[in-house]
C-alpha positions in Angstrom: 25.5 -15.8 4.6 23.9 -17.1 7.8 20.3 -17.5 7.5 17.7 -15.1 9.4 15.9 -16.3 11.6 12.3 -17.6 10.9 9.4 -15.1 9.2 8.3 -14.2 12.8 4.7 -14.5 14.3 3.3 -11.4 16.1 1.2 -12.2 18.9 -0.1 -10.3 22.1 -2.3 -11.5 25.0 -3.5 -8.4 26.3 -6.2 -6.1 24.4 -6.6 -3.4 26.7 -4.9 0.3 25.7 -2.4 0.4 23.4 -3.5 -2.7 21.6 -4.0 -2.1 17.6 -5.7 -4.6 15.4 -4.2 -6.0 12.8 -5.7 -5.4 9.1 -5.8 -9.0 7.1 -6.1 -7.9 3.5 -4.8 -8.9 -0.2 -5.1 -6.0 -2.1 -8.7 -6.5 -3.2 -10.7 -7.1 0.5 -9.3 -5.9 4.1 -10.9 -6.9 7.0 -9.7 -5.9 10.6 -10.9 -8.2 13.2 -11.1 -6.8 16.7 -9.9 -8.9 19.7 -13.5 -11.1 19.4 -13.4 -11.4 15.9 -16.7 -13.0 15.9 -17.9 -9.5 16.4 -18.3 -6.8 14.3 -15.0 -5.7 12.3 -13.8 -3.3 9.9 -14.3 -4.2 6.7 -13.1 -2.9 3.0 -13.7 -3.5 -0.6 -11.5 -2.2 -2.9 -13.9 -0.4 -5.5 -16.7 -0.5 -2.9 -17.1 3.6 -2.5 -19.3 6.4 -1.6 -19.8 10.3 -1.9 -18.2 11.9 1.1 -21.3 13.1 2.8 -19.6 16.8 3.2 -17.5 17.7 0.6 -19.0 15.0 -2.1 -15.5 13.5 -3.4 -15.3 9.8 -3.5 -14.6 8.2 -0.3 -13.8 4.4 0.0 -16.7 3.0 1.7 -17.4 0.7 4.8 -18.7 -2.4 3.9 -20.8 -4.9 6.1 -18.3 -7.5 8.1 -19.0 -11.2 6.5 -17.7 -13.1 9.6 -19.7 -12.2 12.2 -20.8 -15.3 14.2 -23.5 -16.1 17.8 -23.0 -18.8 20.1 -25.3 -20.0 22.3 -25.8 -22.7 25.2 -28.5 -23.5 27.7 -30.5 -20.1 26.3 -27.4 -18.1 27.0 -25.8 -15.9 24.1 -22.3 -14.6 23.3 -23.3 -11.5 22.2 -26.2 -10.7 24.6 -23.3 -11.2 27.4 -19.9 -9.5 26.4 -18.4 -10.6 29.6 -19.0 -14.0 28.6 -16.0 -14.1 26.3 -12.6 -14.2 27.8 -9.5 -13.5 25.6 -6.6 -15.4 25.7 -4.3 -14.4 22.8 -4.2 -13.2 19.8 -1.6 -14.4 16.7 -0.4 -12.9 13.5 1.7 -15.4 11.4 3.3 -13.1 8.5 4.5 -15.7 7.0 1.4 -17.1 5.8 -1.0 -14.2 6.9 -3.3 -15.8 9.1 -4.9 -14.9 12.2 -5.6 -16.9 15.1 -7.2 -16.1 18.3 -7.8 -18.3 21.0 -10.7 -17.1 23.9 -13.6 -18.6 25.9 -16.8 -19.0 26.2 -18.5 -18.9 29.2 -22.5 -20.0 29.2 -23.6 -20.8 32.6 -21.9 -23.5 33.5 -20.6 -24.8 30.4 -17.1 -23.6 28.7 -15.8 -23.6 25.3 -13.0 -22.8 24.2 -12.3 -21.3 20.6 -10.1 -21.1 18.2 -10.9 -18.9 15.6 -8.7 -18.7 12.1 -9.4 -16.0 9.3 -7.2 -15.4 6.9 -8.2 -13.2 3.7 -7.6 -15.4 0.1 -4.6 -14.7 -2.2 -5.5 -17.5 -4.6 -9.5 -16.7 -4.8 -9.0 -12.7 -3.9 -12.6 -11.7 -3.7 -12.7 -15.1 -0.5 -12.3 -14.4 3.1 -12.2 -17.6 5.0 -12.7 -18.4 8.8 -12.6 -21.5 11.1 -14.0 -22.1 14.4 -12.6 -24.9 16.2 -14.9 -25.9 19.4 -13.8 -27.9 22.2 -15.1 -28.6 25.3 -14.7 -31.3 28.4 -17.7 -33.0 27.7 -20.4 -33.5 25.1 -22.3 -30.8 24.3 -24.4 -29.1 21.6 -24.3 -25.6 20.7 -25.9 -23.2 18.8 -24.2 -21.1 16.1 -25.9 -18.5 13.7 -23.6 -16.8 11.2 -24.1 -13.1 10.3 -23.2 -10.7 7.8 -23.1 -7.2 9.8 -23.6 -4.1 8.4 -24.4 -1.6 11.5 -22.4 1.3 10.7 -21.6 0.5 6.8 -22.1 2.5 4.0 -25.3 2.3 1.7 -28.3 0.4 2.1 -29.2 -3.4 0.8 -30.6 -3.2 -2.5 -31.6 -7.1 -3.0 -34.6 -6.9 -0.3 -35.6 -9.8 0.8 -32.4 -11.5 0.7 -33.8 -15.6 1.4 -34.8 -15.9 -2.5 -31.0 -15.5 -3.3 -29.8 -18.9 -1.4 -32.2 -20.9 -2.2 -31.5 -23.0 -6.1 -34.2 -24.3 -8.7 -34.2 -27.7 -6.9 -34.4 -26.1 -3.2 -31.0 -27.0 -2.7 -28.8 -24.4 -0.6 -27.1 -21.7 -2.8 -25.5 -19.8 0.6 -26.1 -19.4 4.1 -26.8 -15.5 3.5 -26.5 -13.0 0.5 -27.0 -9.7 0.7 -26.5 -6.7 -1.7 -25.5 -3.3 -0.7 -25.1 0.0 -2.8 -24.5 3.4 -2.7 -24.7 6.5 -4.7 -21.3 5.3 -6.6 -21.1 1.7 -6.3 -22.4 -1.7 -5.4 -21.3 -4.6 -3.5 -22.7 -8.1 -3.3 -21.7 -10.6 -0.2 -22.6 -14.2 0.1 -21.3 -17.0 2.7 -21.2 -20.0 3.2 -21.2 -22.4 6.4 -19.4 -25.6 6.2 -21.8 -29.0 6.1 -19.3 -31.4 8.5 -21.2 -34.5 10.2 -21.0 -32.5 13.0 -23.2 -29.7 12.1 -26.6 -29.4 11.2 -28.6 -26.6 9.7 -31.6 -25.7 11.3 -32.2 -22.5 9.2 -31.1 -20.0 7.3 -27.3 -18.9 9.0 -28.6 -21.4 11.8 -26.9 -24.3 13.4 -26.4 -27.1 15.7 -23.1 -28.4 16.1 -22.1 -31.3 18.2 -19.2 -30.7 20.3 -17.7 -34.4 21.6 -15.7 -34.4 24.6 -12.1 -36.1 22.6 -13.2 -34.3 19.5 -13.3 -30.7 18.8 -15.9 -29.3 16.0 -15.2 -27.4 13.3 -17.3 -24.7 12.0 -16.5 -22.9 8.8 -17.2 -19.8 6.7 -16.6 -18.6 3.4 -17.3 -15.5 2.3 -17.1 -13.8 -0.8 -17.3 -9.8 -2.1 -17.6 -8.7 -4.9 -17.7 -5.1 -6.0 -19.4 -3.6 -9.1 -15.5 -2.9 -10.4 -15.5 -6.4 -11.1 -19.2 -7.5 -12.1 -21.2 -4.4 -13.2 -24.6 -6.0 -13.2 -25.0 -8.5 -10.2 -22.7 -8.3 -8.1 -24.6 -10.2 -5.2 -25.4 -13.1 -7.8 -21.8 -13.0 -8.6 -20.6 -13.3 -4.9 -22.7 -16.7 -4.7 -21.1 -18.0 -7.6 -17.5 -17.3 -5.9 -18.8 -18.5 -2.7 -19.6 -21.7 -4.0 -16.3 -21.8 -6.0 -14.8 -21.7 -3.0 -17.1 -24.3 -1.3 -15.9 -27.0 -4.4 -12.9 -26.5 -3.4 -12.8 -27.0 -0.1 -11.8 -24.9 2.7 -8.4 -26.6 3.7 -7.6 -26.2 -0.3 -7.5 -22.7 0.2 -5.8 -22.9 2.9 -3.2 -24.8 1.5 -3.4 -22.5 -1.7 -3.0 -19.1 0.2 0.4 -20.8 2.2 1.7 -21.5 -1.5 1.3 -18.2 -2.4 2.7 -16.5 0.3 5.4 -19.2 0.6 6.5 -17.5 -3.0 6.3 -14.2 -2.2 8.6 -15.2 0.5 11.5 -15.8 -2.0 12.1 -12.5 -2.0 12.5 -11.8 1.8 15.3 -9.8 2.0 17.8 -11.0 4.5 20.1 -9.1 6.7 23.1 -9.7 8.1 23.3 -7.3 10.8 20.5 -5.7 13.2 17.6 -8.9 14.1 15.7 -5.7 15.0 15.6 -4.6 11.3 15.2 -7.7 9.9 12.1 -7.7 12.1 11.3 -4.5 10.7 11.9 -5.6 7.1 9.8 -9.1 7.5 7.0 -6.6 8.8 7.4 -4.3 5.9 7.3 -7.3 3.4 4.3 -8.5 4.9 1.9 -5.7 5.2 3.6 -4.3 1.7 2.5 -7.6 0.2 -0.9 -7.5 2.1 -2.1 -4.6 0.3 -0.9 -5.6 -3.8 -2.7 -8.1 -6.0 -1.9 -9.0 -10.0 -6.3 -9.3 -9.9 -6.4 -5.2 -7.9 -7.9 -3.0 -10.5 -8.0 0.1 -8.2 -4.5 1.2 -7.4 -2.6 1.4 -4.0 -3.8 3.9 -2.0 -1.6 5.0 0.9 -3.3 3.1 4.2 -4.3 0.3 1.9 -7.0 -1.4 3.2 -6.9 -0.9 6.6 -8.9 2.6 6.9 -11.6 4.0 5.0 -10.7 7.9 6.4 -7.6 8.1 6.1 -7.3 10.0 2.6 -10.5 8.2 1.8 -8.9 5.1 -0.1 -7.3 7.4 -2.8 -4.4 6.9 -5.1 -1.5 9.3 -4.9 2.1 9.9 -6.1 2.8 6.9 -3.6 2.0 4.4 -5.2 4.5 5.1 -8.1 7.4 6.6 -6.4 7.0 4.9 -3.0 5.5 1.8 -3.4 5.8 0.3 -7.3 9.3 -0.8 -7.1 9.2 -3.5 -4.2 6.8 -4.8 -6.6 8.7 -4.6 -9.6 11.6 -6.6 -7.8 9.2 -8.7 -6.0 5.8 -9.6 -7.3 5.6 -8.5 -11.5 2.3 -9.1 -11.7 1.0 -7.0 -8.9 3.2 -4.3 -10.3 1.5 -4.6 -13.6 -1.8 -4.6 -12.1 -0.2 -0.8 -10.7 0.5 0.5 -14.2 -2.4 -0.7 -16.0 -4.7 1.7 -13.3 -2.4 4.1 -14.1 -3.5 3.5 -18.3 -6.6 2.9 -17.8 -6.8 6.8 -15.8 -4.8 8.0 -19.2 -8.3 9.3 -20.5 -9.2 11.6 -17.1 -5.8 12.8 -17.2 -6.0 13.9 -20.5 -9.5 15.9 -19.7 -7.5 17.7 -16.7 -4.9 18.7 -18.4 -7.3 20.0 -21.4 -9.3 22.4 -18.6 -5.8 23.7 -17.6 -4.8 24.8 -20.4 -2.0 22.0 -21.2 -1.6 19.1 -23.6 -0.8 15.3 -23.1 -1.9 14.4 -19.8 -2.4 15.7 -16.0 -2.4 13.1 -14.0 -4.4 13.7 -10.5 -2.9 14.6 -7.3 -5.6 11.8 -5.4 -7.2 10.0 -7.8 -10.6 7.8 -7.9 -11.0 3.7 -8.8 -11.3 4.8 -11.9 -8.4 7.2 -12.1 -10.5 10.7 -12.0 -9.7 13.7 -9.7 -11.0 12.7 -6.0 -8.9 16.0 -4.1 -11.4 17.5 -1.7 -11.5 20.4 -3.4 -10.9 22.9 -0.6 -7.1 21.2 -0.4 -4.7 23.1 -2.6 -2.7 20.0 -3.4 -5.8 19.3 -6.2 -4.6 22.0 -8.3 -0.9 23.2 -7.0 0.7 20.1 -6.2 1.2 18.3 -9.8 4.9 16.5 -9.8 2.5 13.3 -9.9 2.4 13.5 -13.6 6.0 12.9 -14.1 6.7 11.0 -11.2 3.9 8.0 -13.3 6.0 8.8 -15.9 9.1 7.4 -14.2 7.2 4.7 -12.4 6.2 3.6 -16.1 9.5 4.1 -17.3 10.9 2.0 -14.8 8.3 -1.0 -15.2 9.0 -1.1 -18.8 13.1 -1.5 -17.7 12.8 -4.0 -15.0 9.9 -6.1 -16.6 8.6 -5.2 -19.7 9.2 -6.1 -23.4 8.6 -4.7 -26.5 4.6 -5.0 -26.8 4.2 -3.5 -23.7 6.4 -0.6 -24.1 4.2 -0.3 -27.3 1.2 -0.8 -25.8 1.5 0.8 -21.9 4.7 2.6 -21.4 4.8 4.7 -24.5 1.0 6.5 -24.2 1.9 7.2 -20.5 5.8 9.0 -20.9 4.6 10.9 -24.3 1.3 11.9 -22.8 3.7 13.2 -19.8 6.2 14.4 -21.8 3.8 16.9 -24.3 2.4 18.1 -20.8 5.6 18.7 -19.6 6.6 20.3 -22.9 3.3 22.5 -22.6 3.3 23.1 -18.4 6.7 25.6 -18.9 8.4 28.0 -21.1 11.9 29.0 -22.2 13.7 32.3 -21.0 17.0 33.6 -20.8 18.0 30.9 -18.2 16.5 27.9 -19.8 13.2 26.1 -19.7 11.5 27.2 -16.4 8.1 26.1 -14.8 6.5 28.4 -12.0 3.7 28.0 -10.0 4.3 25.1 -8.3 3.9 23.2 -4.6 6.5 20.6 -3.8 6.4 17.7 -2.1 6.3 20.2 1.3 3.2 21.1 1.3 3.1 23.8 3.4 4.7 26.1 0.9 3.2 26.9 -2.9 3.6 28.8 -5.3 7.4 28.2 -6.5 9.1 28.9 -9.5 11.3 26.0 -10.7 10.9 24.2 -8.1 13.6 21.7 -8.6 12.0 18.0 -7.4 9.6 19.0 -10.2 12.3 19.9 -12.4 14.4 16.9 -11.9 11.4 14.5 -11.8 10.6 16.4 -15.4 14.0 16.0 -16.9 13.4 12.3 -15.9 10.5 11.8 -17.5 11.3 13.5 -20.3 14.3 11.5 -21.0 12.3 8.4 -20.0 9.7 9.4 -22.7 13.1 10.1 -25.8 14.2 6.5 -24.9 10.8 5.0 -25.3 10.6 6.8 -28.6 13.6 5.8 -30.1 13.4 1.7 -28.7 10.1 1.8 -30.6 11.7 3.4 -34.2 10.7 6.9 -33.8 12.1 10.1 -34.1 11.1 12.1 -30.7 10.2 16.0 -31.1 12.9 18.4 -31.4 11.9 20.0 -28.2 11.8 17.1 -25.5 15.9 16.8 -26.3 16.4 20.5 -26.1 14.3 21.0 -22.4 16.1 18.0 -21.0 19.5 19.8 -22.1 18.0 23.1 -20.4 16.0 22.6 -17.7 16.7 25.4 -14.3 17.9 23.8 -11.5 18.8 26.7 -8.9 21.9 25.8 -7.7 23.9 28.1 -5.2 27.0 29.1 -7.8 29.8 28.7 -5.2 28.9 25.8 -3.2 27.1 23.8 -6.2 24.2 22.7 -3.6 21.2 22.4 -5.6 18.5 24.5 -3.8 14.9 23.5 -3.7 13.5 26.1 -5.7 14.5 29.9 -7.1 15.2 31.3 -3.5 14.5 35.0 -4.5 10.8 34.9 -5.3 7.9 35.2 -3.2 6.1 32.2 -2.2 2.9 31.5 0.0 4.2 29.8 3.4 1.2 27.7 5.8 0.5 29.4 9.0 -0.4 26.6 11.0 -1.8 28.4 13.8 -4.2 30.9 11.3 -5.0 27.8 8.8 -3.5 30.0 6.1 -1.7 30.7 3.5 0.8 34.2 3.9 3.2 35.5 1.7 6.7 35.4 2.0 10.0 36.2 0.5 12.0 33.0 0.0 15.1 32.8 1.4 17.2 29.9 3.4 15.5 30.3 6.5 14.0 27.1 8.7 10.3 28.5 7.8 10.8 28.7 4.0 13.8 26.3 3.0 12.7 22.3 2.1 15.0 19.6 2.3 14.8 16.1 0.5 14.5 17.3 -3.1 17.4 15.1 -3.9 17.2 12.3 -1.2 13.9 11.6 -2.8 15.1 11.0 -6.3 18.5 9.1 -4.9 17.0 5.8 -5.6 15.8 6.2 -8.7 18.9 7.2 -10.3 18.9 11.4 -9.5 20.1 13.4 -12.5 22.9 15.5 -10.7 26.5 15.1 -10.9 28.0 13.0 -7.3 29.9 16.3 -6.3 26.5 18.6 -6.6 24.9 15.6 -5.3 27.2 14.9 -1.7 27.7 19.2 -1.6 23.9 19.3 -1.4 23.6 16.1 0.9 26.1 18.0 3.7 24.7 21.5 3.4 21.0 20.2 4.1 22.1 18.1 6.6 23.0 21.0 8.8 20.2 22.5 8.4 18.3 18.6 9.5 20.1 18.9 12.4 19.5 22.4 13.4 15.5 21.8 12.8 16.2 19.0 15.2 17.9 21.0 17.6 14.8 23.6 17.6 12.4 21.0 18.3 11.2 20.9 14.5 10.4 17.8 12.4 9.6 15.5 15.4 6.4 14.5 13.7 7.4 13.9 10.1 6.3 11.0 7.7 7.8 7.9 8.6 8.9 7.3 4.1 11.1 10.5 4.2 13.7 8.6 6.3 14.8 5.6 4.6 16.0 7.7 1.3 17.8 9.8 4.1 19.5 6.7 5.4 20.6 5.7 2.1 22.0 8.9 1.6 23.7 9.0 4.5 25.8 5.6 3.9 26.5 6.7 0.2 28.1 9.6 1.9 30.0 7.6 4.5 28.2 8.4 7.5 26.9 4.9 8.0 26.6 5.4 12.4 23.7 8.3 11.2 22.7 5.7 8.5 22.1 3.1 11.4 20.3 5.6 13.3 18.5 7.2 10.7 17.4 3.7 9.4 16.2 2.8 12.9 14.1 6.1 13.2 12.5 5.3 10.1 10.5 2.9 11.6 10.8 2.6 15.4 9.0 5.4 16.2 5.7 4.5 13.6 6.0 0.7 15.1 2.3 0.0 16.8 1.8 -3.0 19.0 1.2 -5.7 18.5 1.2 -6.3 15.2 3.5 -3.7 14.0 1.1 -1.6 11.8 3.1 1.3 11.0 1.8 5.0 11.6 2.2 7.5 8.7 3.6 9.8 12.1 4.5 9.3 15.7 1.9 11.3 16.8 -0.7 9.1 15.1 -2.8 6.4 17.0 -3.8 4.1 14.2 -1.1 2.5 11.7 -1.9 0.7 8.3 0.7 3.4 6.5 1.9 1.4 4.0 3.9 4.1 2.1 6.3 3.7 5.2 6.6 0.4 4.3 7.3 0.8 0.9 9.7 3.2 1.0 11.6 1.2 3.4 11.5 -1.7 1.5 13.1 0.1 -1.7 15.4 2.2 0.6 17.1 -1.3 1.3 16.4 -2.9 -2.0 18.2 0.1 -4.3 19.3 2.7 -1.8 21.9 0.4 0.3 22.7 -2.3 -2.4 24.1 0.8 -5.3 21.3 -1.3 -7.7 19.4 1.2 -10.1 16.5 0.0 -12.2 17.2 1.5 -16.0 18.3 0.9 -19.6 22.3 0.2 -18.3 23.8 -2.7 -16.2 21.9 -2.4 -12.7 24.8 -2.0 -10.6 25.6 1.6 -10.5 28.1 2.0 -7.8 29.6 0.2 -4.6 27.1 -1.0 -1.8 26.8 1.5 1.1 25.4 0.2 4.4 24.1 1.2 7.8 26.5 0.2 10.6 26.0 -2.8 11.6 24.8 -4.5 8.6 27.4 -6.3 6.7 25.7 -8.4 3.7 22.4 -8.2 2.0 20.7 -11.4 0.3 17.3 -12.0 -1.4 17.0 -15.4 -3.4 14.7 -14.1 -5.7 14.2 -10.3 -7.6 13.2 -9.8 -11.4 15.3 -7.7 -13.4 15.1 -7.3 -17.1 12.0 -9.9 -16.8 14.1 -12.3 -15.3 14.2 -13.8 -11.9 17.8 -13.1 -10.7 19.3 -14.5 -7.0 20.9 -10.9 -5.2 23.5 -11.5 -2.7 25.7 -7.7 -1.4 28.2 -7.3 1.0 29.2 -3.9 2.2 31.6 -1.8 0.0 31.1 -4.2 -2.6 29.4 -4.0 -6.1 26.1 -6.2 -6.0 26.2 -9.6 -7.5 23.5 -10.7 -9.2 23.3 -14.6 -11.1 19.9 -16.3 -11.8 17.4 -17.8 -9.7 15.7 -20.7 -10.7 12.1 -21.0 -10.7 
C-alpha cells in the first residue's frame, strides 16, 4: 500500500471571523487558547463541576486559565495595550498535539518577537506545559509576570492568602503561584511553576527579569498543574504543588519528549487510506481530537464535546460514549477504553437506585450522567425519564470490551455485574403478550417523538444485551435464568409482513410528536408519514453486529432510503448530527451503492469541518465545534463499517469489505483484538486480513 502522506499540521494566519480555536486537551485538562494565548483562555477540569445556577443539575465548571503571562518594556505592558501584539500565525501539529503561535510585541520602540508553545501532558495528565521563546535584535531586558486567571471561572478561592503555599520550611520556592478554587460540588487546586534558566531572574512572586541577547533568544517556561478533588479529596491545591514540582524534576523538555512518545504510539494506529487525501485528512483530524479527549488516568467518562465546552450538555456522559465513542478505543488505546467501562462500574450503584424508584430491578443506567455516574438530565428534558436504550446500549459496550480486550477476571469482575444488572432490568422493564415480549413507553434515539411501544432500536439493542449478558453467564460456569433465553427468542420487532422492512416502532399506536414551533408535545396517530416515521434504527446497530437477517436487513436499508431522499427533497434533515452519517455510509457500500457511500461519507464531515483547526460541529448550523461524537462515530464507521470486521465471541471477519468509491485499501499497523495487538490491512471486496503486530 502506498503510504499517506504525513500526520498534517493545521495552521491559519488570520484570526479575524470565522477563525475557531483549537481545544488542547488529554482527557483529564482542556484548555483553549485564543489567538494571544498569553491571555485569558478557556479552561476545563474534568471532575472540576458546579450546580447549574438555574436548574441546579451538575454542570462542568470553568476553571481559572494557568498560562496567562504580562510582558513589559520601558514601562509599557502587553496587556494594558492590546494593539501592542501583532499576530502572525497560529499552528496545530496533530501529530504530536502541540500548539505554536508566533506574534509580536511591540513596546515603544522595542520589538519582540514570540514564540509561544503549550501543549497539554499525556505522560503527567494533570501538567499543562508552555514555552516562551524571546528574541529580539538587540540586548534587552524584559519584564514577565505569570498569572493564573480566573475572571469569569466558576467558584471562589478557598486557600486565601495564597503566598504561604509556595514558600517551603527552608524558604525555598515551592511554586510561582497556588491557588485553590471550589464550588458547591467540587474543588480544584492549581500551582505553576516558572523555569529558573541563567537567563531569568525572579524578582517576586510570578515576577521576572529575563535577559534577551541579541544572537540568543530566552526561554521562559511554565508548568502548570490541576488537580481536581476526583483525584485528591483533601488538598487538592497541596497536591497540584507536589505535581508541579514533579514536573519541574523532570524537566520541561522531558515532557516534551515524553508527550511526542506517547502520541507517536497512538499514531500506530492511524488508519491509512488509499483513496480520497481529503478523507484521510478528515480521518488524521478525527484520530486526533478522538484521542485528545481519552485517557487510561480519566475517571469521569467521555462526555460528548469533551473538553472543549463547559455548556454544551454541561460536561455530561451519555449513550455516546458507549455506542459512539468506546470502540476506536477498544481497537486503538485499551487502556483508555478501560478507564470508559470502569466509570461505567463504578455508576453501577446509582443505576441500581434509578431503577429501584421506577419500579424495575437490576440497573437503569442514566440518560446524562454525573462524574460520579448519578442522574445529571435537567429535569424539565423528557430524555431523563423517556429516553432509556442507554442501559442496554452499556450493556453492549461492556460486552464488547470484554470480547476485544478482556480476560477471564475481568469478565468476572466488570463485565458480568454490568450485562446481568441490564439484563434483570430488561427482564423487569417489559412483559409478555400474545405477540411476544413487548416494551411500551418508550423515546428513541429521535427525540422528537415519545411514547412508543416496542420501539425497535430498543428492542434490538435489548435482545443484544440480553444475549451479551447469557454468554457472560455461561463463559463464567453458570446457568442463566430461564427467562433471558426465552425474551431473546421472543422479542417484537414490527416488521411490515410483505416487504420484511423492519419498522421503527408499532406504527398503529398513538405517540406524542414535538411541535417545534409551540415547544410541545401533541399527540398523534403513528403512521409512515415524514412527521412521525424515524429512520436509522438499523444503520445504528450495523456496526455492532445488528440482529436481523441480511434480506430484512438490505429490504429495510432501500425502503428508508426513499424516504432519506424524499426528506431531502422537502428541505428536511439539512441540520442533522454530523454521527448519523457515517453508519449510513457504511450501509450504503454494504448494499452496493458505494458513489452514495462516497458522498455520504464526505457529508459526514465536510459540512461540521470548522477552520482552522478542523473542530467538528455536532450540526452545520452550529458556530462552535469540539463534537467529538462526530469523530467517533466516523472513526468506527471506517474501522468496522467499511472493513466487514465485527467485535464478538466468533472470528472478526464477518463478511467481504465494502468501500466508498474511491477508496480502494484500508491499512492500520496496529489494532487490539482478543487482547492482542494485530497489523489490519483490507482491500475492497476482500475479507480483512489481519496477522500480528509487533510491539
Amino acid at each position: 500500500m502506498k503510504e499517506p502522506a504525513p500526520v498534517p499540521t493545521l495552521a491559519c494566519t488570520r484570526f479575524d471571523q470565522g477563525y475557531t480555536p483549537t481545544c488542547l486537551s488529554n482527557g483529564l485538562i482542556g484548555v483553549t487558547p485564543g489567538p494571544n494565548p498569553l491571555l485569558q483562555g478557556k479552561t476545563l477540569v474534568s471532575g472540576y463541576v458546579f450546580s447549574h445556577p438555574l436548574y441546579g443539575f451538575e454542570n462542568l465548571a470553568l476553571a481559572p486559565y494557568p498560562l496567562g503571562l504580562d510582558l513589559c518594556c520601558q514601562g509599557r505592558r502587553m496587556r494594558a495595550e492590546p494593539g501592542s501584539v501583532t499576530f502572525h500565525s497560529q499552528a496545530l501539529s496533530m501529530e504530536n498535539g502541540e500548539l505554536l503561535t508566533r506574534m509580536s510585541f511591540t513596546a515603544g520602540s522595542e520589538r519582540f518577537e514570540l514564540e509561544v508553545l503549550q501543549f497539554v501532558s499525556r505522560s503527567v495528565p494533570c501538567l499543562v506545559c508552555q514555552e516562551v521563546r524571546i528574541s529580539t535584535d538587540a540586548n534587552r531586558e524584559l519584564e514577565v509576570t505569570t498569572s493564573i486567571d480566573a475572571e469569569g471561572s466558576s467558584g471562589a478561592p478557598f486557600t486565601g492568602d495564597t503566598d504561604r503555599f509556595t514558600r517551603g520550611w527552608y524558604q525555598e520556592d515551592l511554586a510561582d503561584r497556588c491557588v485553590g478554587y471550589a464550588t458547591d460540588r467540587s474543588r480544584l487546586g492549581i500551582a505553576t511553576i516558572a523555569a529558573r534558566g541563567p537567563e531569568v531572574t525572579r524578582k517576586g512572586p510570578g515576577a521576572y527579569s529575563v535577559r534577551v541577547s541579541r544572537n540568543a533568544p530566552a526561554f521562559f517556561r511554565v508548568l502548570a498543574a490541576l488537580v481536581p478533588d476526583l483525584y485528591s479529596e483533601t488538598d487538592p491545591h497541596l497536591d497540584a504543588i507536589r505535581l508541579a514540582r514533579w514536573g519541574e524534576m523532570l524537566g520541561f523538555q522531558t515532557l516534551r519528549n515524553d508527550n511526542r512518545e506517547a502520541w507517536k504510539d497512538l499514531w500506530r494506529s492511524r488508519i491509512k487510506i488509499e483513496g480520497s487525501q481529503d478523507d484521510q485528512r478528515a480521518m488524521d483530524t478525527a484520530f486526533y481530537y478522538y484521542h485528545s479527549n481519552i485517557h487510561p488516568s480519566s475517571r469521569a467518562g467521555m462526555p460528548p464535546f469533551g473538553l472543549a465546552h463547559h455548556d454544551k450538555y454541561f460536561g455530561h456522559n451519555f449513550w455516546d460514549m458507549d455506542l459512539w465513542m468506546l470502540i476506536p478505543a477498544l481497537l486503538t488505546a485499551p487502556h483508555s477504553a478501560r478507564a470508559i467501562e470502569e466509570y461505567r462500574l463504578r455508576g453501577l450503584d446509582a443505576a441500581q437506585r434509578k431503577a429501584w424508584l421506577f419500579g424495575y430491578r437490576g440497573a437503569q443506567y442514566p440518560w446524562e450522567a454525573s462524574v460520579a455516574g448519578w442522574e445529571a438530565t435537567p429535569s424539565c428534558c423528557p430524555t431523563g425519564w423517556a429516553e432509556q436504550h442507554v442501559t442496554p446500549g452499556i450493556a453492549i459496550g461492556a460486552w464488547e470490551y470484554q470480547c476485544a480486550l478482556g480476560d477471564r477476571e475481568t469478565m468476572r469482575s466488570l463485565t458480568w455485574p454490568i450485562v446481568k444488572n441490564a439484563a434483570e432490568w430488561i427482564e423487569s422493564r417489559g412483559r409478555f403478550t400474545d405477540r411476544g415480549f413487548e416494551i411500551g413507553h418508550m423515546m428513541g434515539p429521535d427525540e422528537g417523538i415519545t411514547n412508543l411501544s416496542n420501539q425497535t432500536y430498543f428492542n434490538l439493542l435489548s435482545k443484544m444485551a440480553l444475549s451479551a449478558a447469557i454468554a457472560c453467564c455461561r463463559s463464567l460456569g453458570m446457568t442463566p435464568p430461564q427467562a433471558w433465553p426465552r425474551i431473546c427468542k421472543h422479542m417484537v420487532i414490527p416488521r411490515d409482513r410483505d416487504s420484511g422492512v423492519v419498522l421503527p416502532f408499532d406504527l398503529q399506536n398513538t405517540v406524542r410528536v414535538f411541535n417545534p414551533e409551540l415547544r410541545v408535545f401533541e399527540e398523534k396517530v403513528a403512521s409512515e408519514s415524514r412527521e412521525t416515521y424515524s429512520l436509522g434504527n438499523l444503520h445504528f446497530l450495523f456496526i455492532h453486529g445488528c440482529p436481523v437477517d441480511e434480506r430484512s436487513f438490505r429490504a429495510t436499508y432501500f425502503h428508508e432510503e426513499k424516504l432519506r431522499l424524499a426528506r431531502l427533497a422537502a428541505g428536511e434533515m439539512a441540520d442533522m448530527a454530523g454521527f448519523v452519517f457515517p453508519p449510513y455510509s457504511a450501509c450504503a457500500a454494504f448494499c452496493g451503492e458505494r458513489k452514495k457511500s462516497a458522498e455520504l461519507f464526505v457529508n459526514a464531515w465536510k459540512p461540521y469541518w470548522t477552520e482552522p483547526f478542523g473542530m467538528t460541529r455536532e450540526c452545520p448550523s452550529h458556530s462552535y465545534g469540539g463534537f467529538v461524537t462526530n469523530y467517533g462515530s466516523l472513526l468506527q464507521g471506517v474501522l468496522l463499517g467499511f472493513t466487514g470486521l465485527r467485535i464478538g465471541q466468533a472470528d472478526p471477519v464477518r463478511y467481504a469489505a465494502a468501500f466508498p468509491e474511491g477508496w480502494e485499501r484500508i491499512a492500520v499497523d496496529r489494532i487490539w483484538l482478543r487482547g492482542r495487538p494485530m497489523r489490519m490491512s483490507v482491500e475492497h471486496g476482500r475479507r480483512a486480513v489481519l496477522a500480528p503486530a509487533g510491539e
